[in-house]
N, C-alpha and C positions, 0 to 999 in steps of 0.2 A: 475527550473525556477520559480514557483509560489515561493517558500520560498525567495529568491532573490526580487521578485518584493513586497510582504510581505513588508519584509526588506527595499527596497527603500521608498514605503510609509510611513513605518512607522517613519524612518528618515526622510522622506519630512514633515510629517505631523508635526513630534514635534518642528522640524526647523520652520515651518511656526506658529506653537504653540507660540511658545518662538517670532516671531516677532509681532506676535500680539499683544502679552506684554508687548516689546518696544514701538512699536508704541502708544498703549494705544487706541485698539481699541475696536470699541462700544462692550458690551455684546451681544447682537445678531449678529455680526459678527463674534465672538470668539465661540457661539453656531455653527452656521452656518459652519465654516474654521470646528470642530471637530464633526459632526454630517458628513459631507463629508468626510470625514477620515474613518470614522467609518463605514459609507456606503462602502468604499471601502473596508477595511479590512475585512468586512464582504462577499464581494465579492468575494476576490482573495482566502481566505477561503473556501468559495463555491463550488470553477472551483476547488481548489485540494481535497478537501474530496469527491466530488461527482462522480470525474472520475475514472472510472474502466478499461477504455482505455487499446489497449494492453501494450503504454509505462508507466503507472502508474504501472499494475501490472507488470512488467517486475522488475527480482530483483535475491537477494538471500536469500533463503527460509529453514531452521533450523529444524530438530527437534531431541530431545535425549527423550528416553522413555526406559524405561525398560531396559538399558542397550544396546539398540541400538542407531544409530545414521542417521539422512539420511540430504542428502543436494541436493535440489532441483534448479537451476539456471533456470529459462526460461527468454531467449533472446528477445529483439523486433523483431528477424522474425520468430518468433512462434515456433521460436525449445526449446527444454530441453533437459540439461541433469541433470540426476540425481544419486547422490553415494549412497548407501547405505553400514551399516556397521553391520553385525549380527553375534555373536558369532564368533570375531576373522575374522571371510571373507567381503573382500570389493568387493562389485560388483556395474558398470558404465552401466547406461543404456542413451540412446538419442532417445528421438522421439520430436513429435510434438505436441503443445497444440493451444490447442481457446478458445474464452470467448464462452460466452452462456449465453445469454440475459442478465439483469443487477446482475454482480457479480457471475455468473455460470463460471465452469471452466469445459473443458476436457481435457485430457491428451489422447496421442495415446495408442499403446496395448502394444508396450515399456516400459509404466512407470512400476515400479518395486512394487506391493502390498507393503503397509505398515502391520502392526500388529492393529486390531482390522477395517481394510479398507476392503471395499466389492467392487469388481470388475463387471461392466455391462457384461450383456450378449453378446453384442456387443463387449466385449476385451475391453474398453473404461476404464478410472477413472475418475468419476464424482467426484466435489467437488466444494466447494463454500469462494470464496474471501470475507472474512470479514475484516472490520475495526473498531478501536478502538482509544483510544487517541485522542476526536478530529478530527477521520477522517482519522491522517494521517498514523496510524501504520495499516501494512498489515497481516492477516495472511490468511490460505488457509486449509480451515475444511473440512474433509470428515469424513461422518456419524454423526455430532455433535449430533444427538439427542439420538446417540448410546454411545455417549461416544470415536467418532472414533478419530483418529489421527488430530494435529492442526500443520501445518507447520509455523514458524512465520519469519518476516522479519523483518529487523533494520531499524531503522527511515529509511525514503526514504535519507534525505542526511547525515544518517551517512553511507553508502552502498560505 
């Protein structure tokens, strides 16, 4: 939605650009029409880089390292499942995840350890949704200051 509404403004904007031209309107009107544009664009920018919501991070999530491979899918109603591939064996795990507070993630005691991931004592995987590009590229780090595993997603609308 927000890349769509993006998109309509920025088409309404330039269409209204391009008539101001025509019409030969004043210079403080043509500030005014693209200073409002810009305001918006800056807006709807905003509302998607800012939200961590569960459908923002809702997606599918990537990683190959060391000759493994794992693929993470969580749902909008808080389920996951997730594959993993190590040495030749594929195994499928499904629990349930939640945020935690702005950009925390937990995973139930289903999700499947990655290689260099540290597991709560609670059976829990904590980790944390970052973004990049902008805002809009998602990925999902656990232990980053270890060096732990980084799951990444494809643009939200290339998914």
């Amino acid at each position: 939605m927000g890349l769509l509404t993006l998109a309509t403004v920025l088409v309404v904007g330039i269409g209204a650009a391009q008539g101001l031209r025509v019409m030969r309107a004043s210079k403080a009107a043509r500030t005014a029409g693209w200073t409002i544009i810009l305001i918006v664009v800056f807006w709807v920018w905003y509302m998607v880089a800012a939200d961590y919501g569960y459908n923002a991070v809702s997606g599918t999530y990537t990683l190959r390292r060391e000759g493994k491979s794992s693929t993470l899918v969580l749902r909008h109603d808080r389920s996951f499942q997730q594959d993993l591939s190590r040495a030749g064996k594929r195994v499928r795990a499904q629990g349930t995840w939640r945020r935690s507070g702005e950009g925390g993630i937990a995973f139930s005691r289903e999700f499947l350890k990655l290689s260099g991931q540290e597991i709560a004592d609670d059976g829990e995987a904590y980790g944390h949704v970052e973004k990049s590009f902008l805002g809009l590229r998602l990925s999902i780090a656990f232990e980053p200051d270890k060096g732990g595993p980084r799951l990444s997603r494809k643009m939200g609308w290339l998914n």
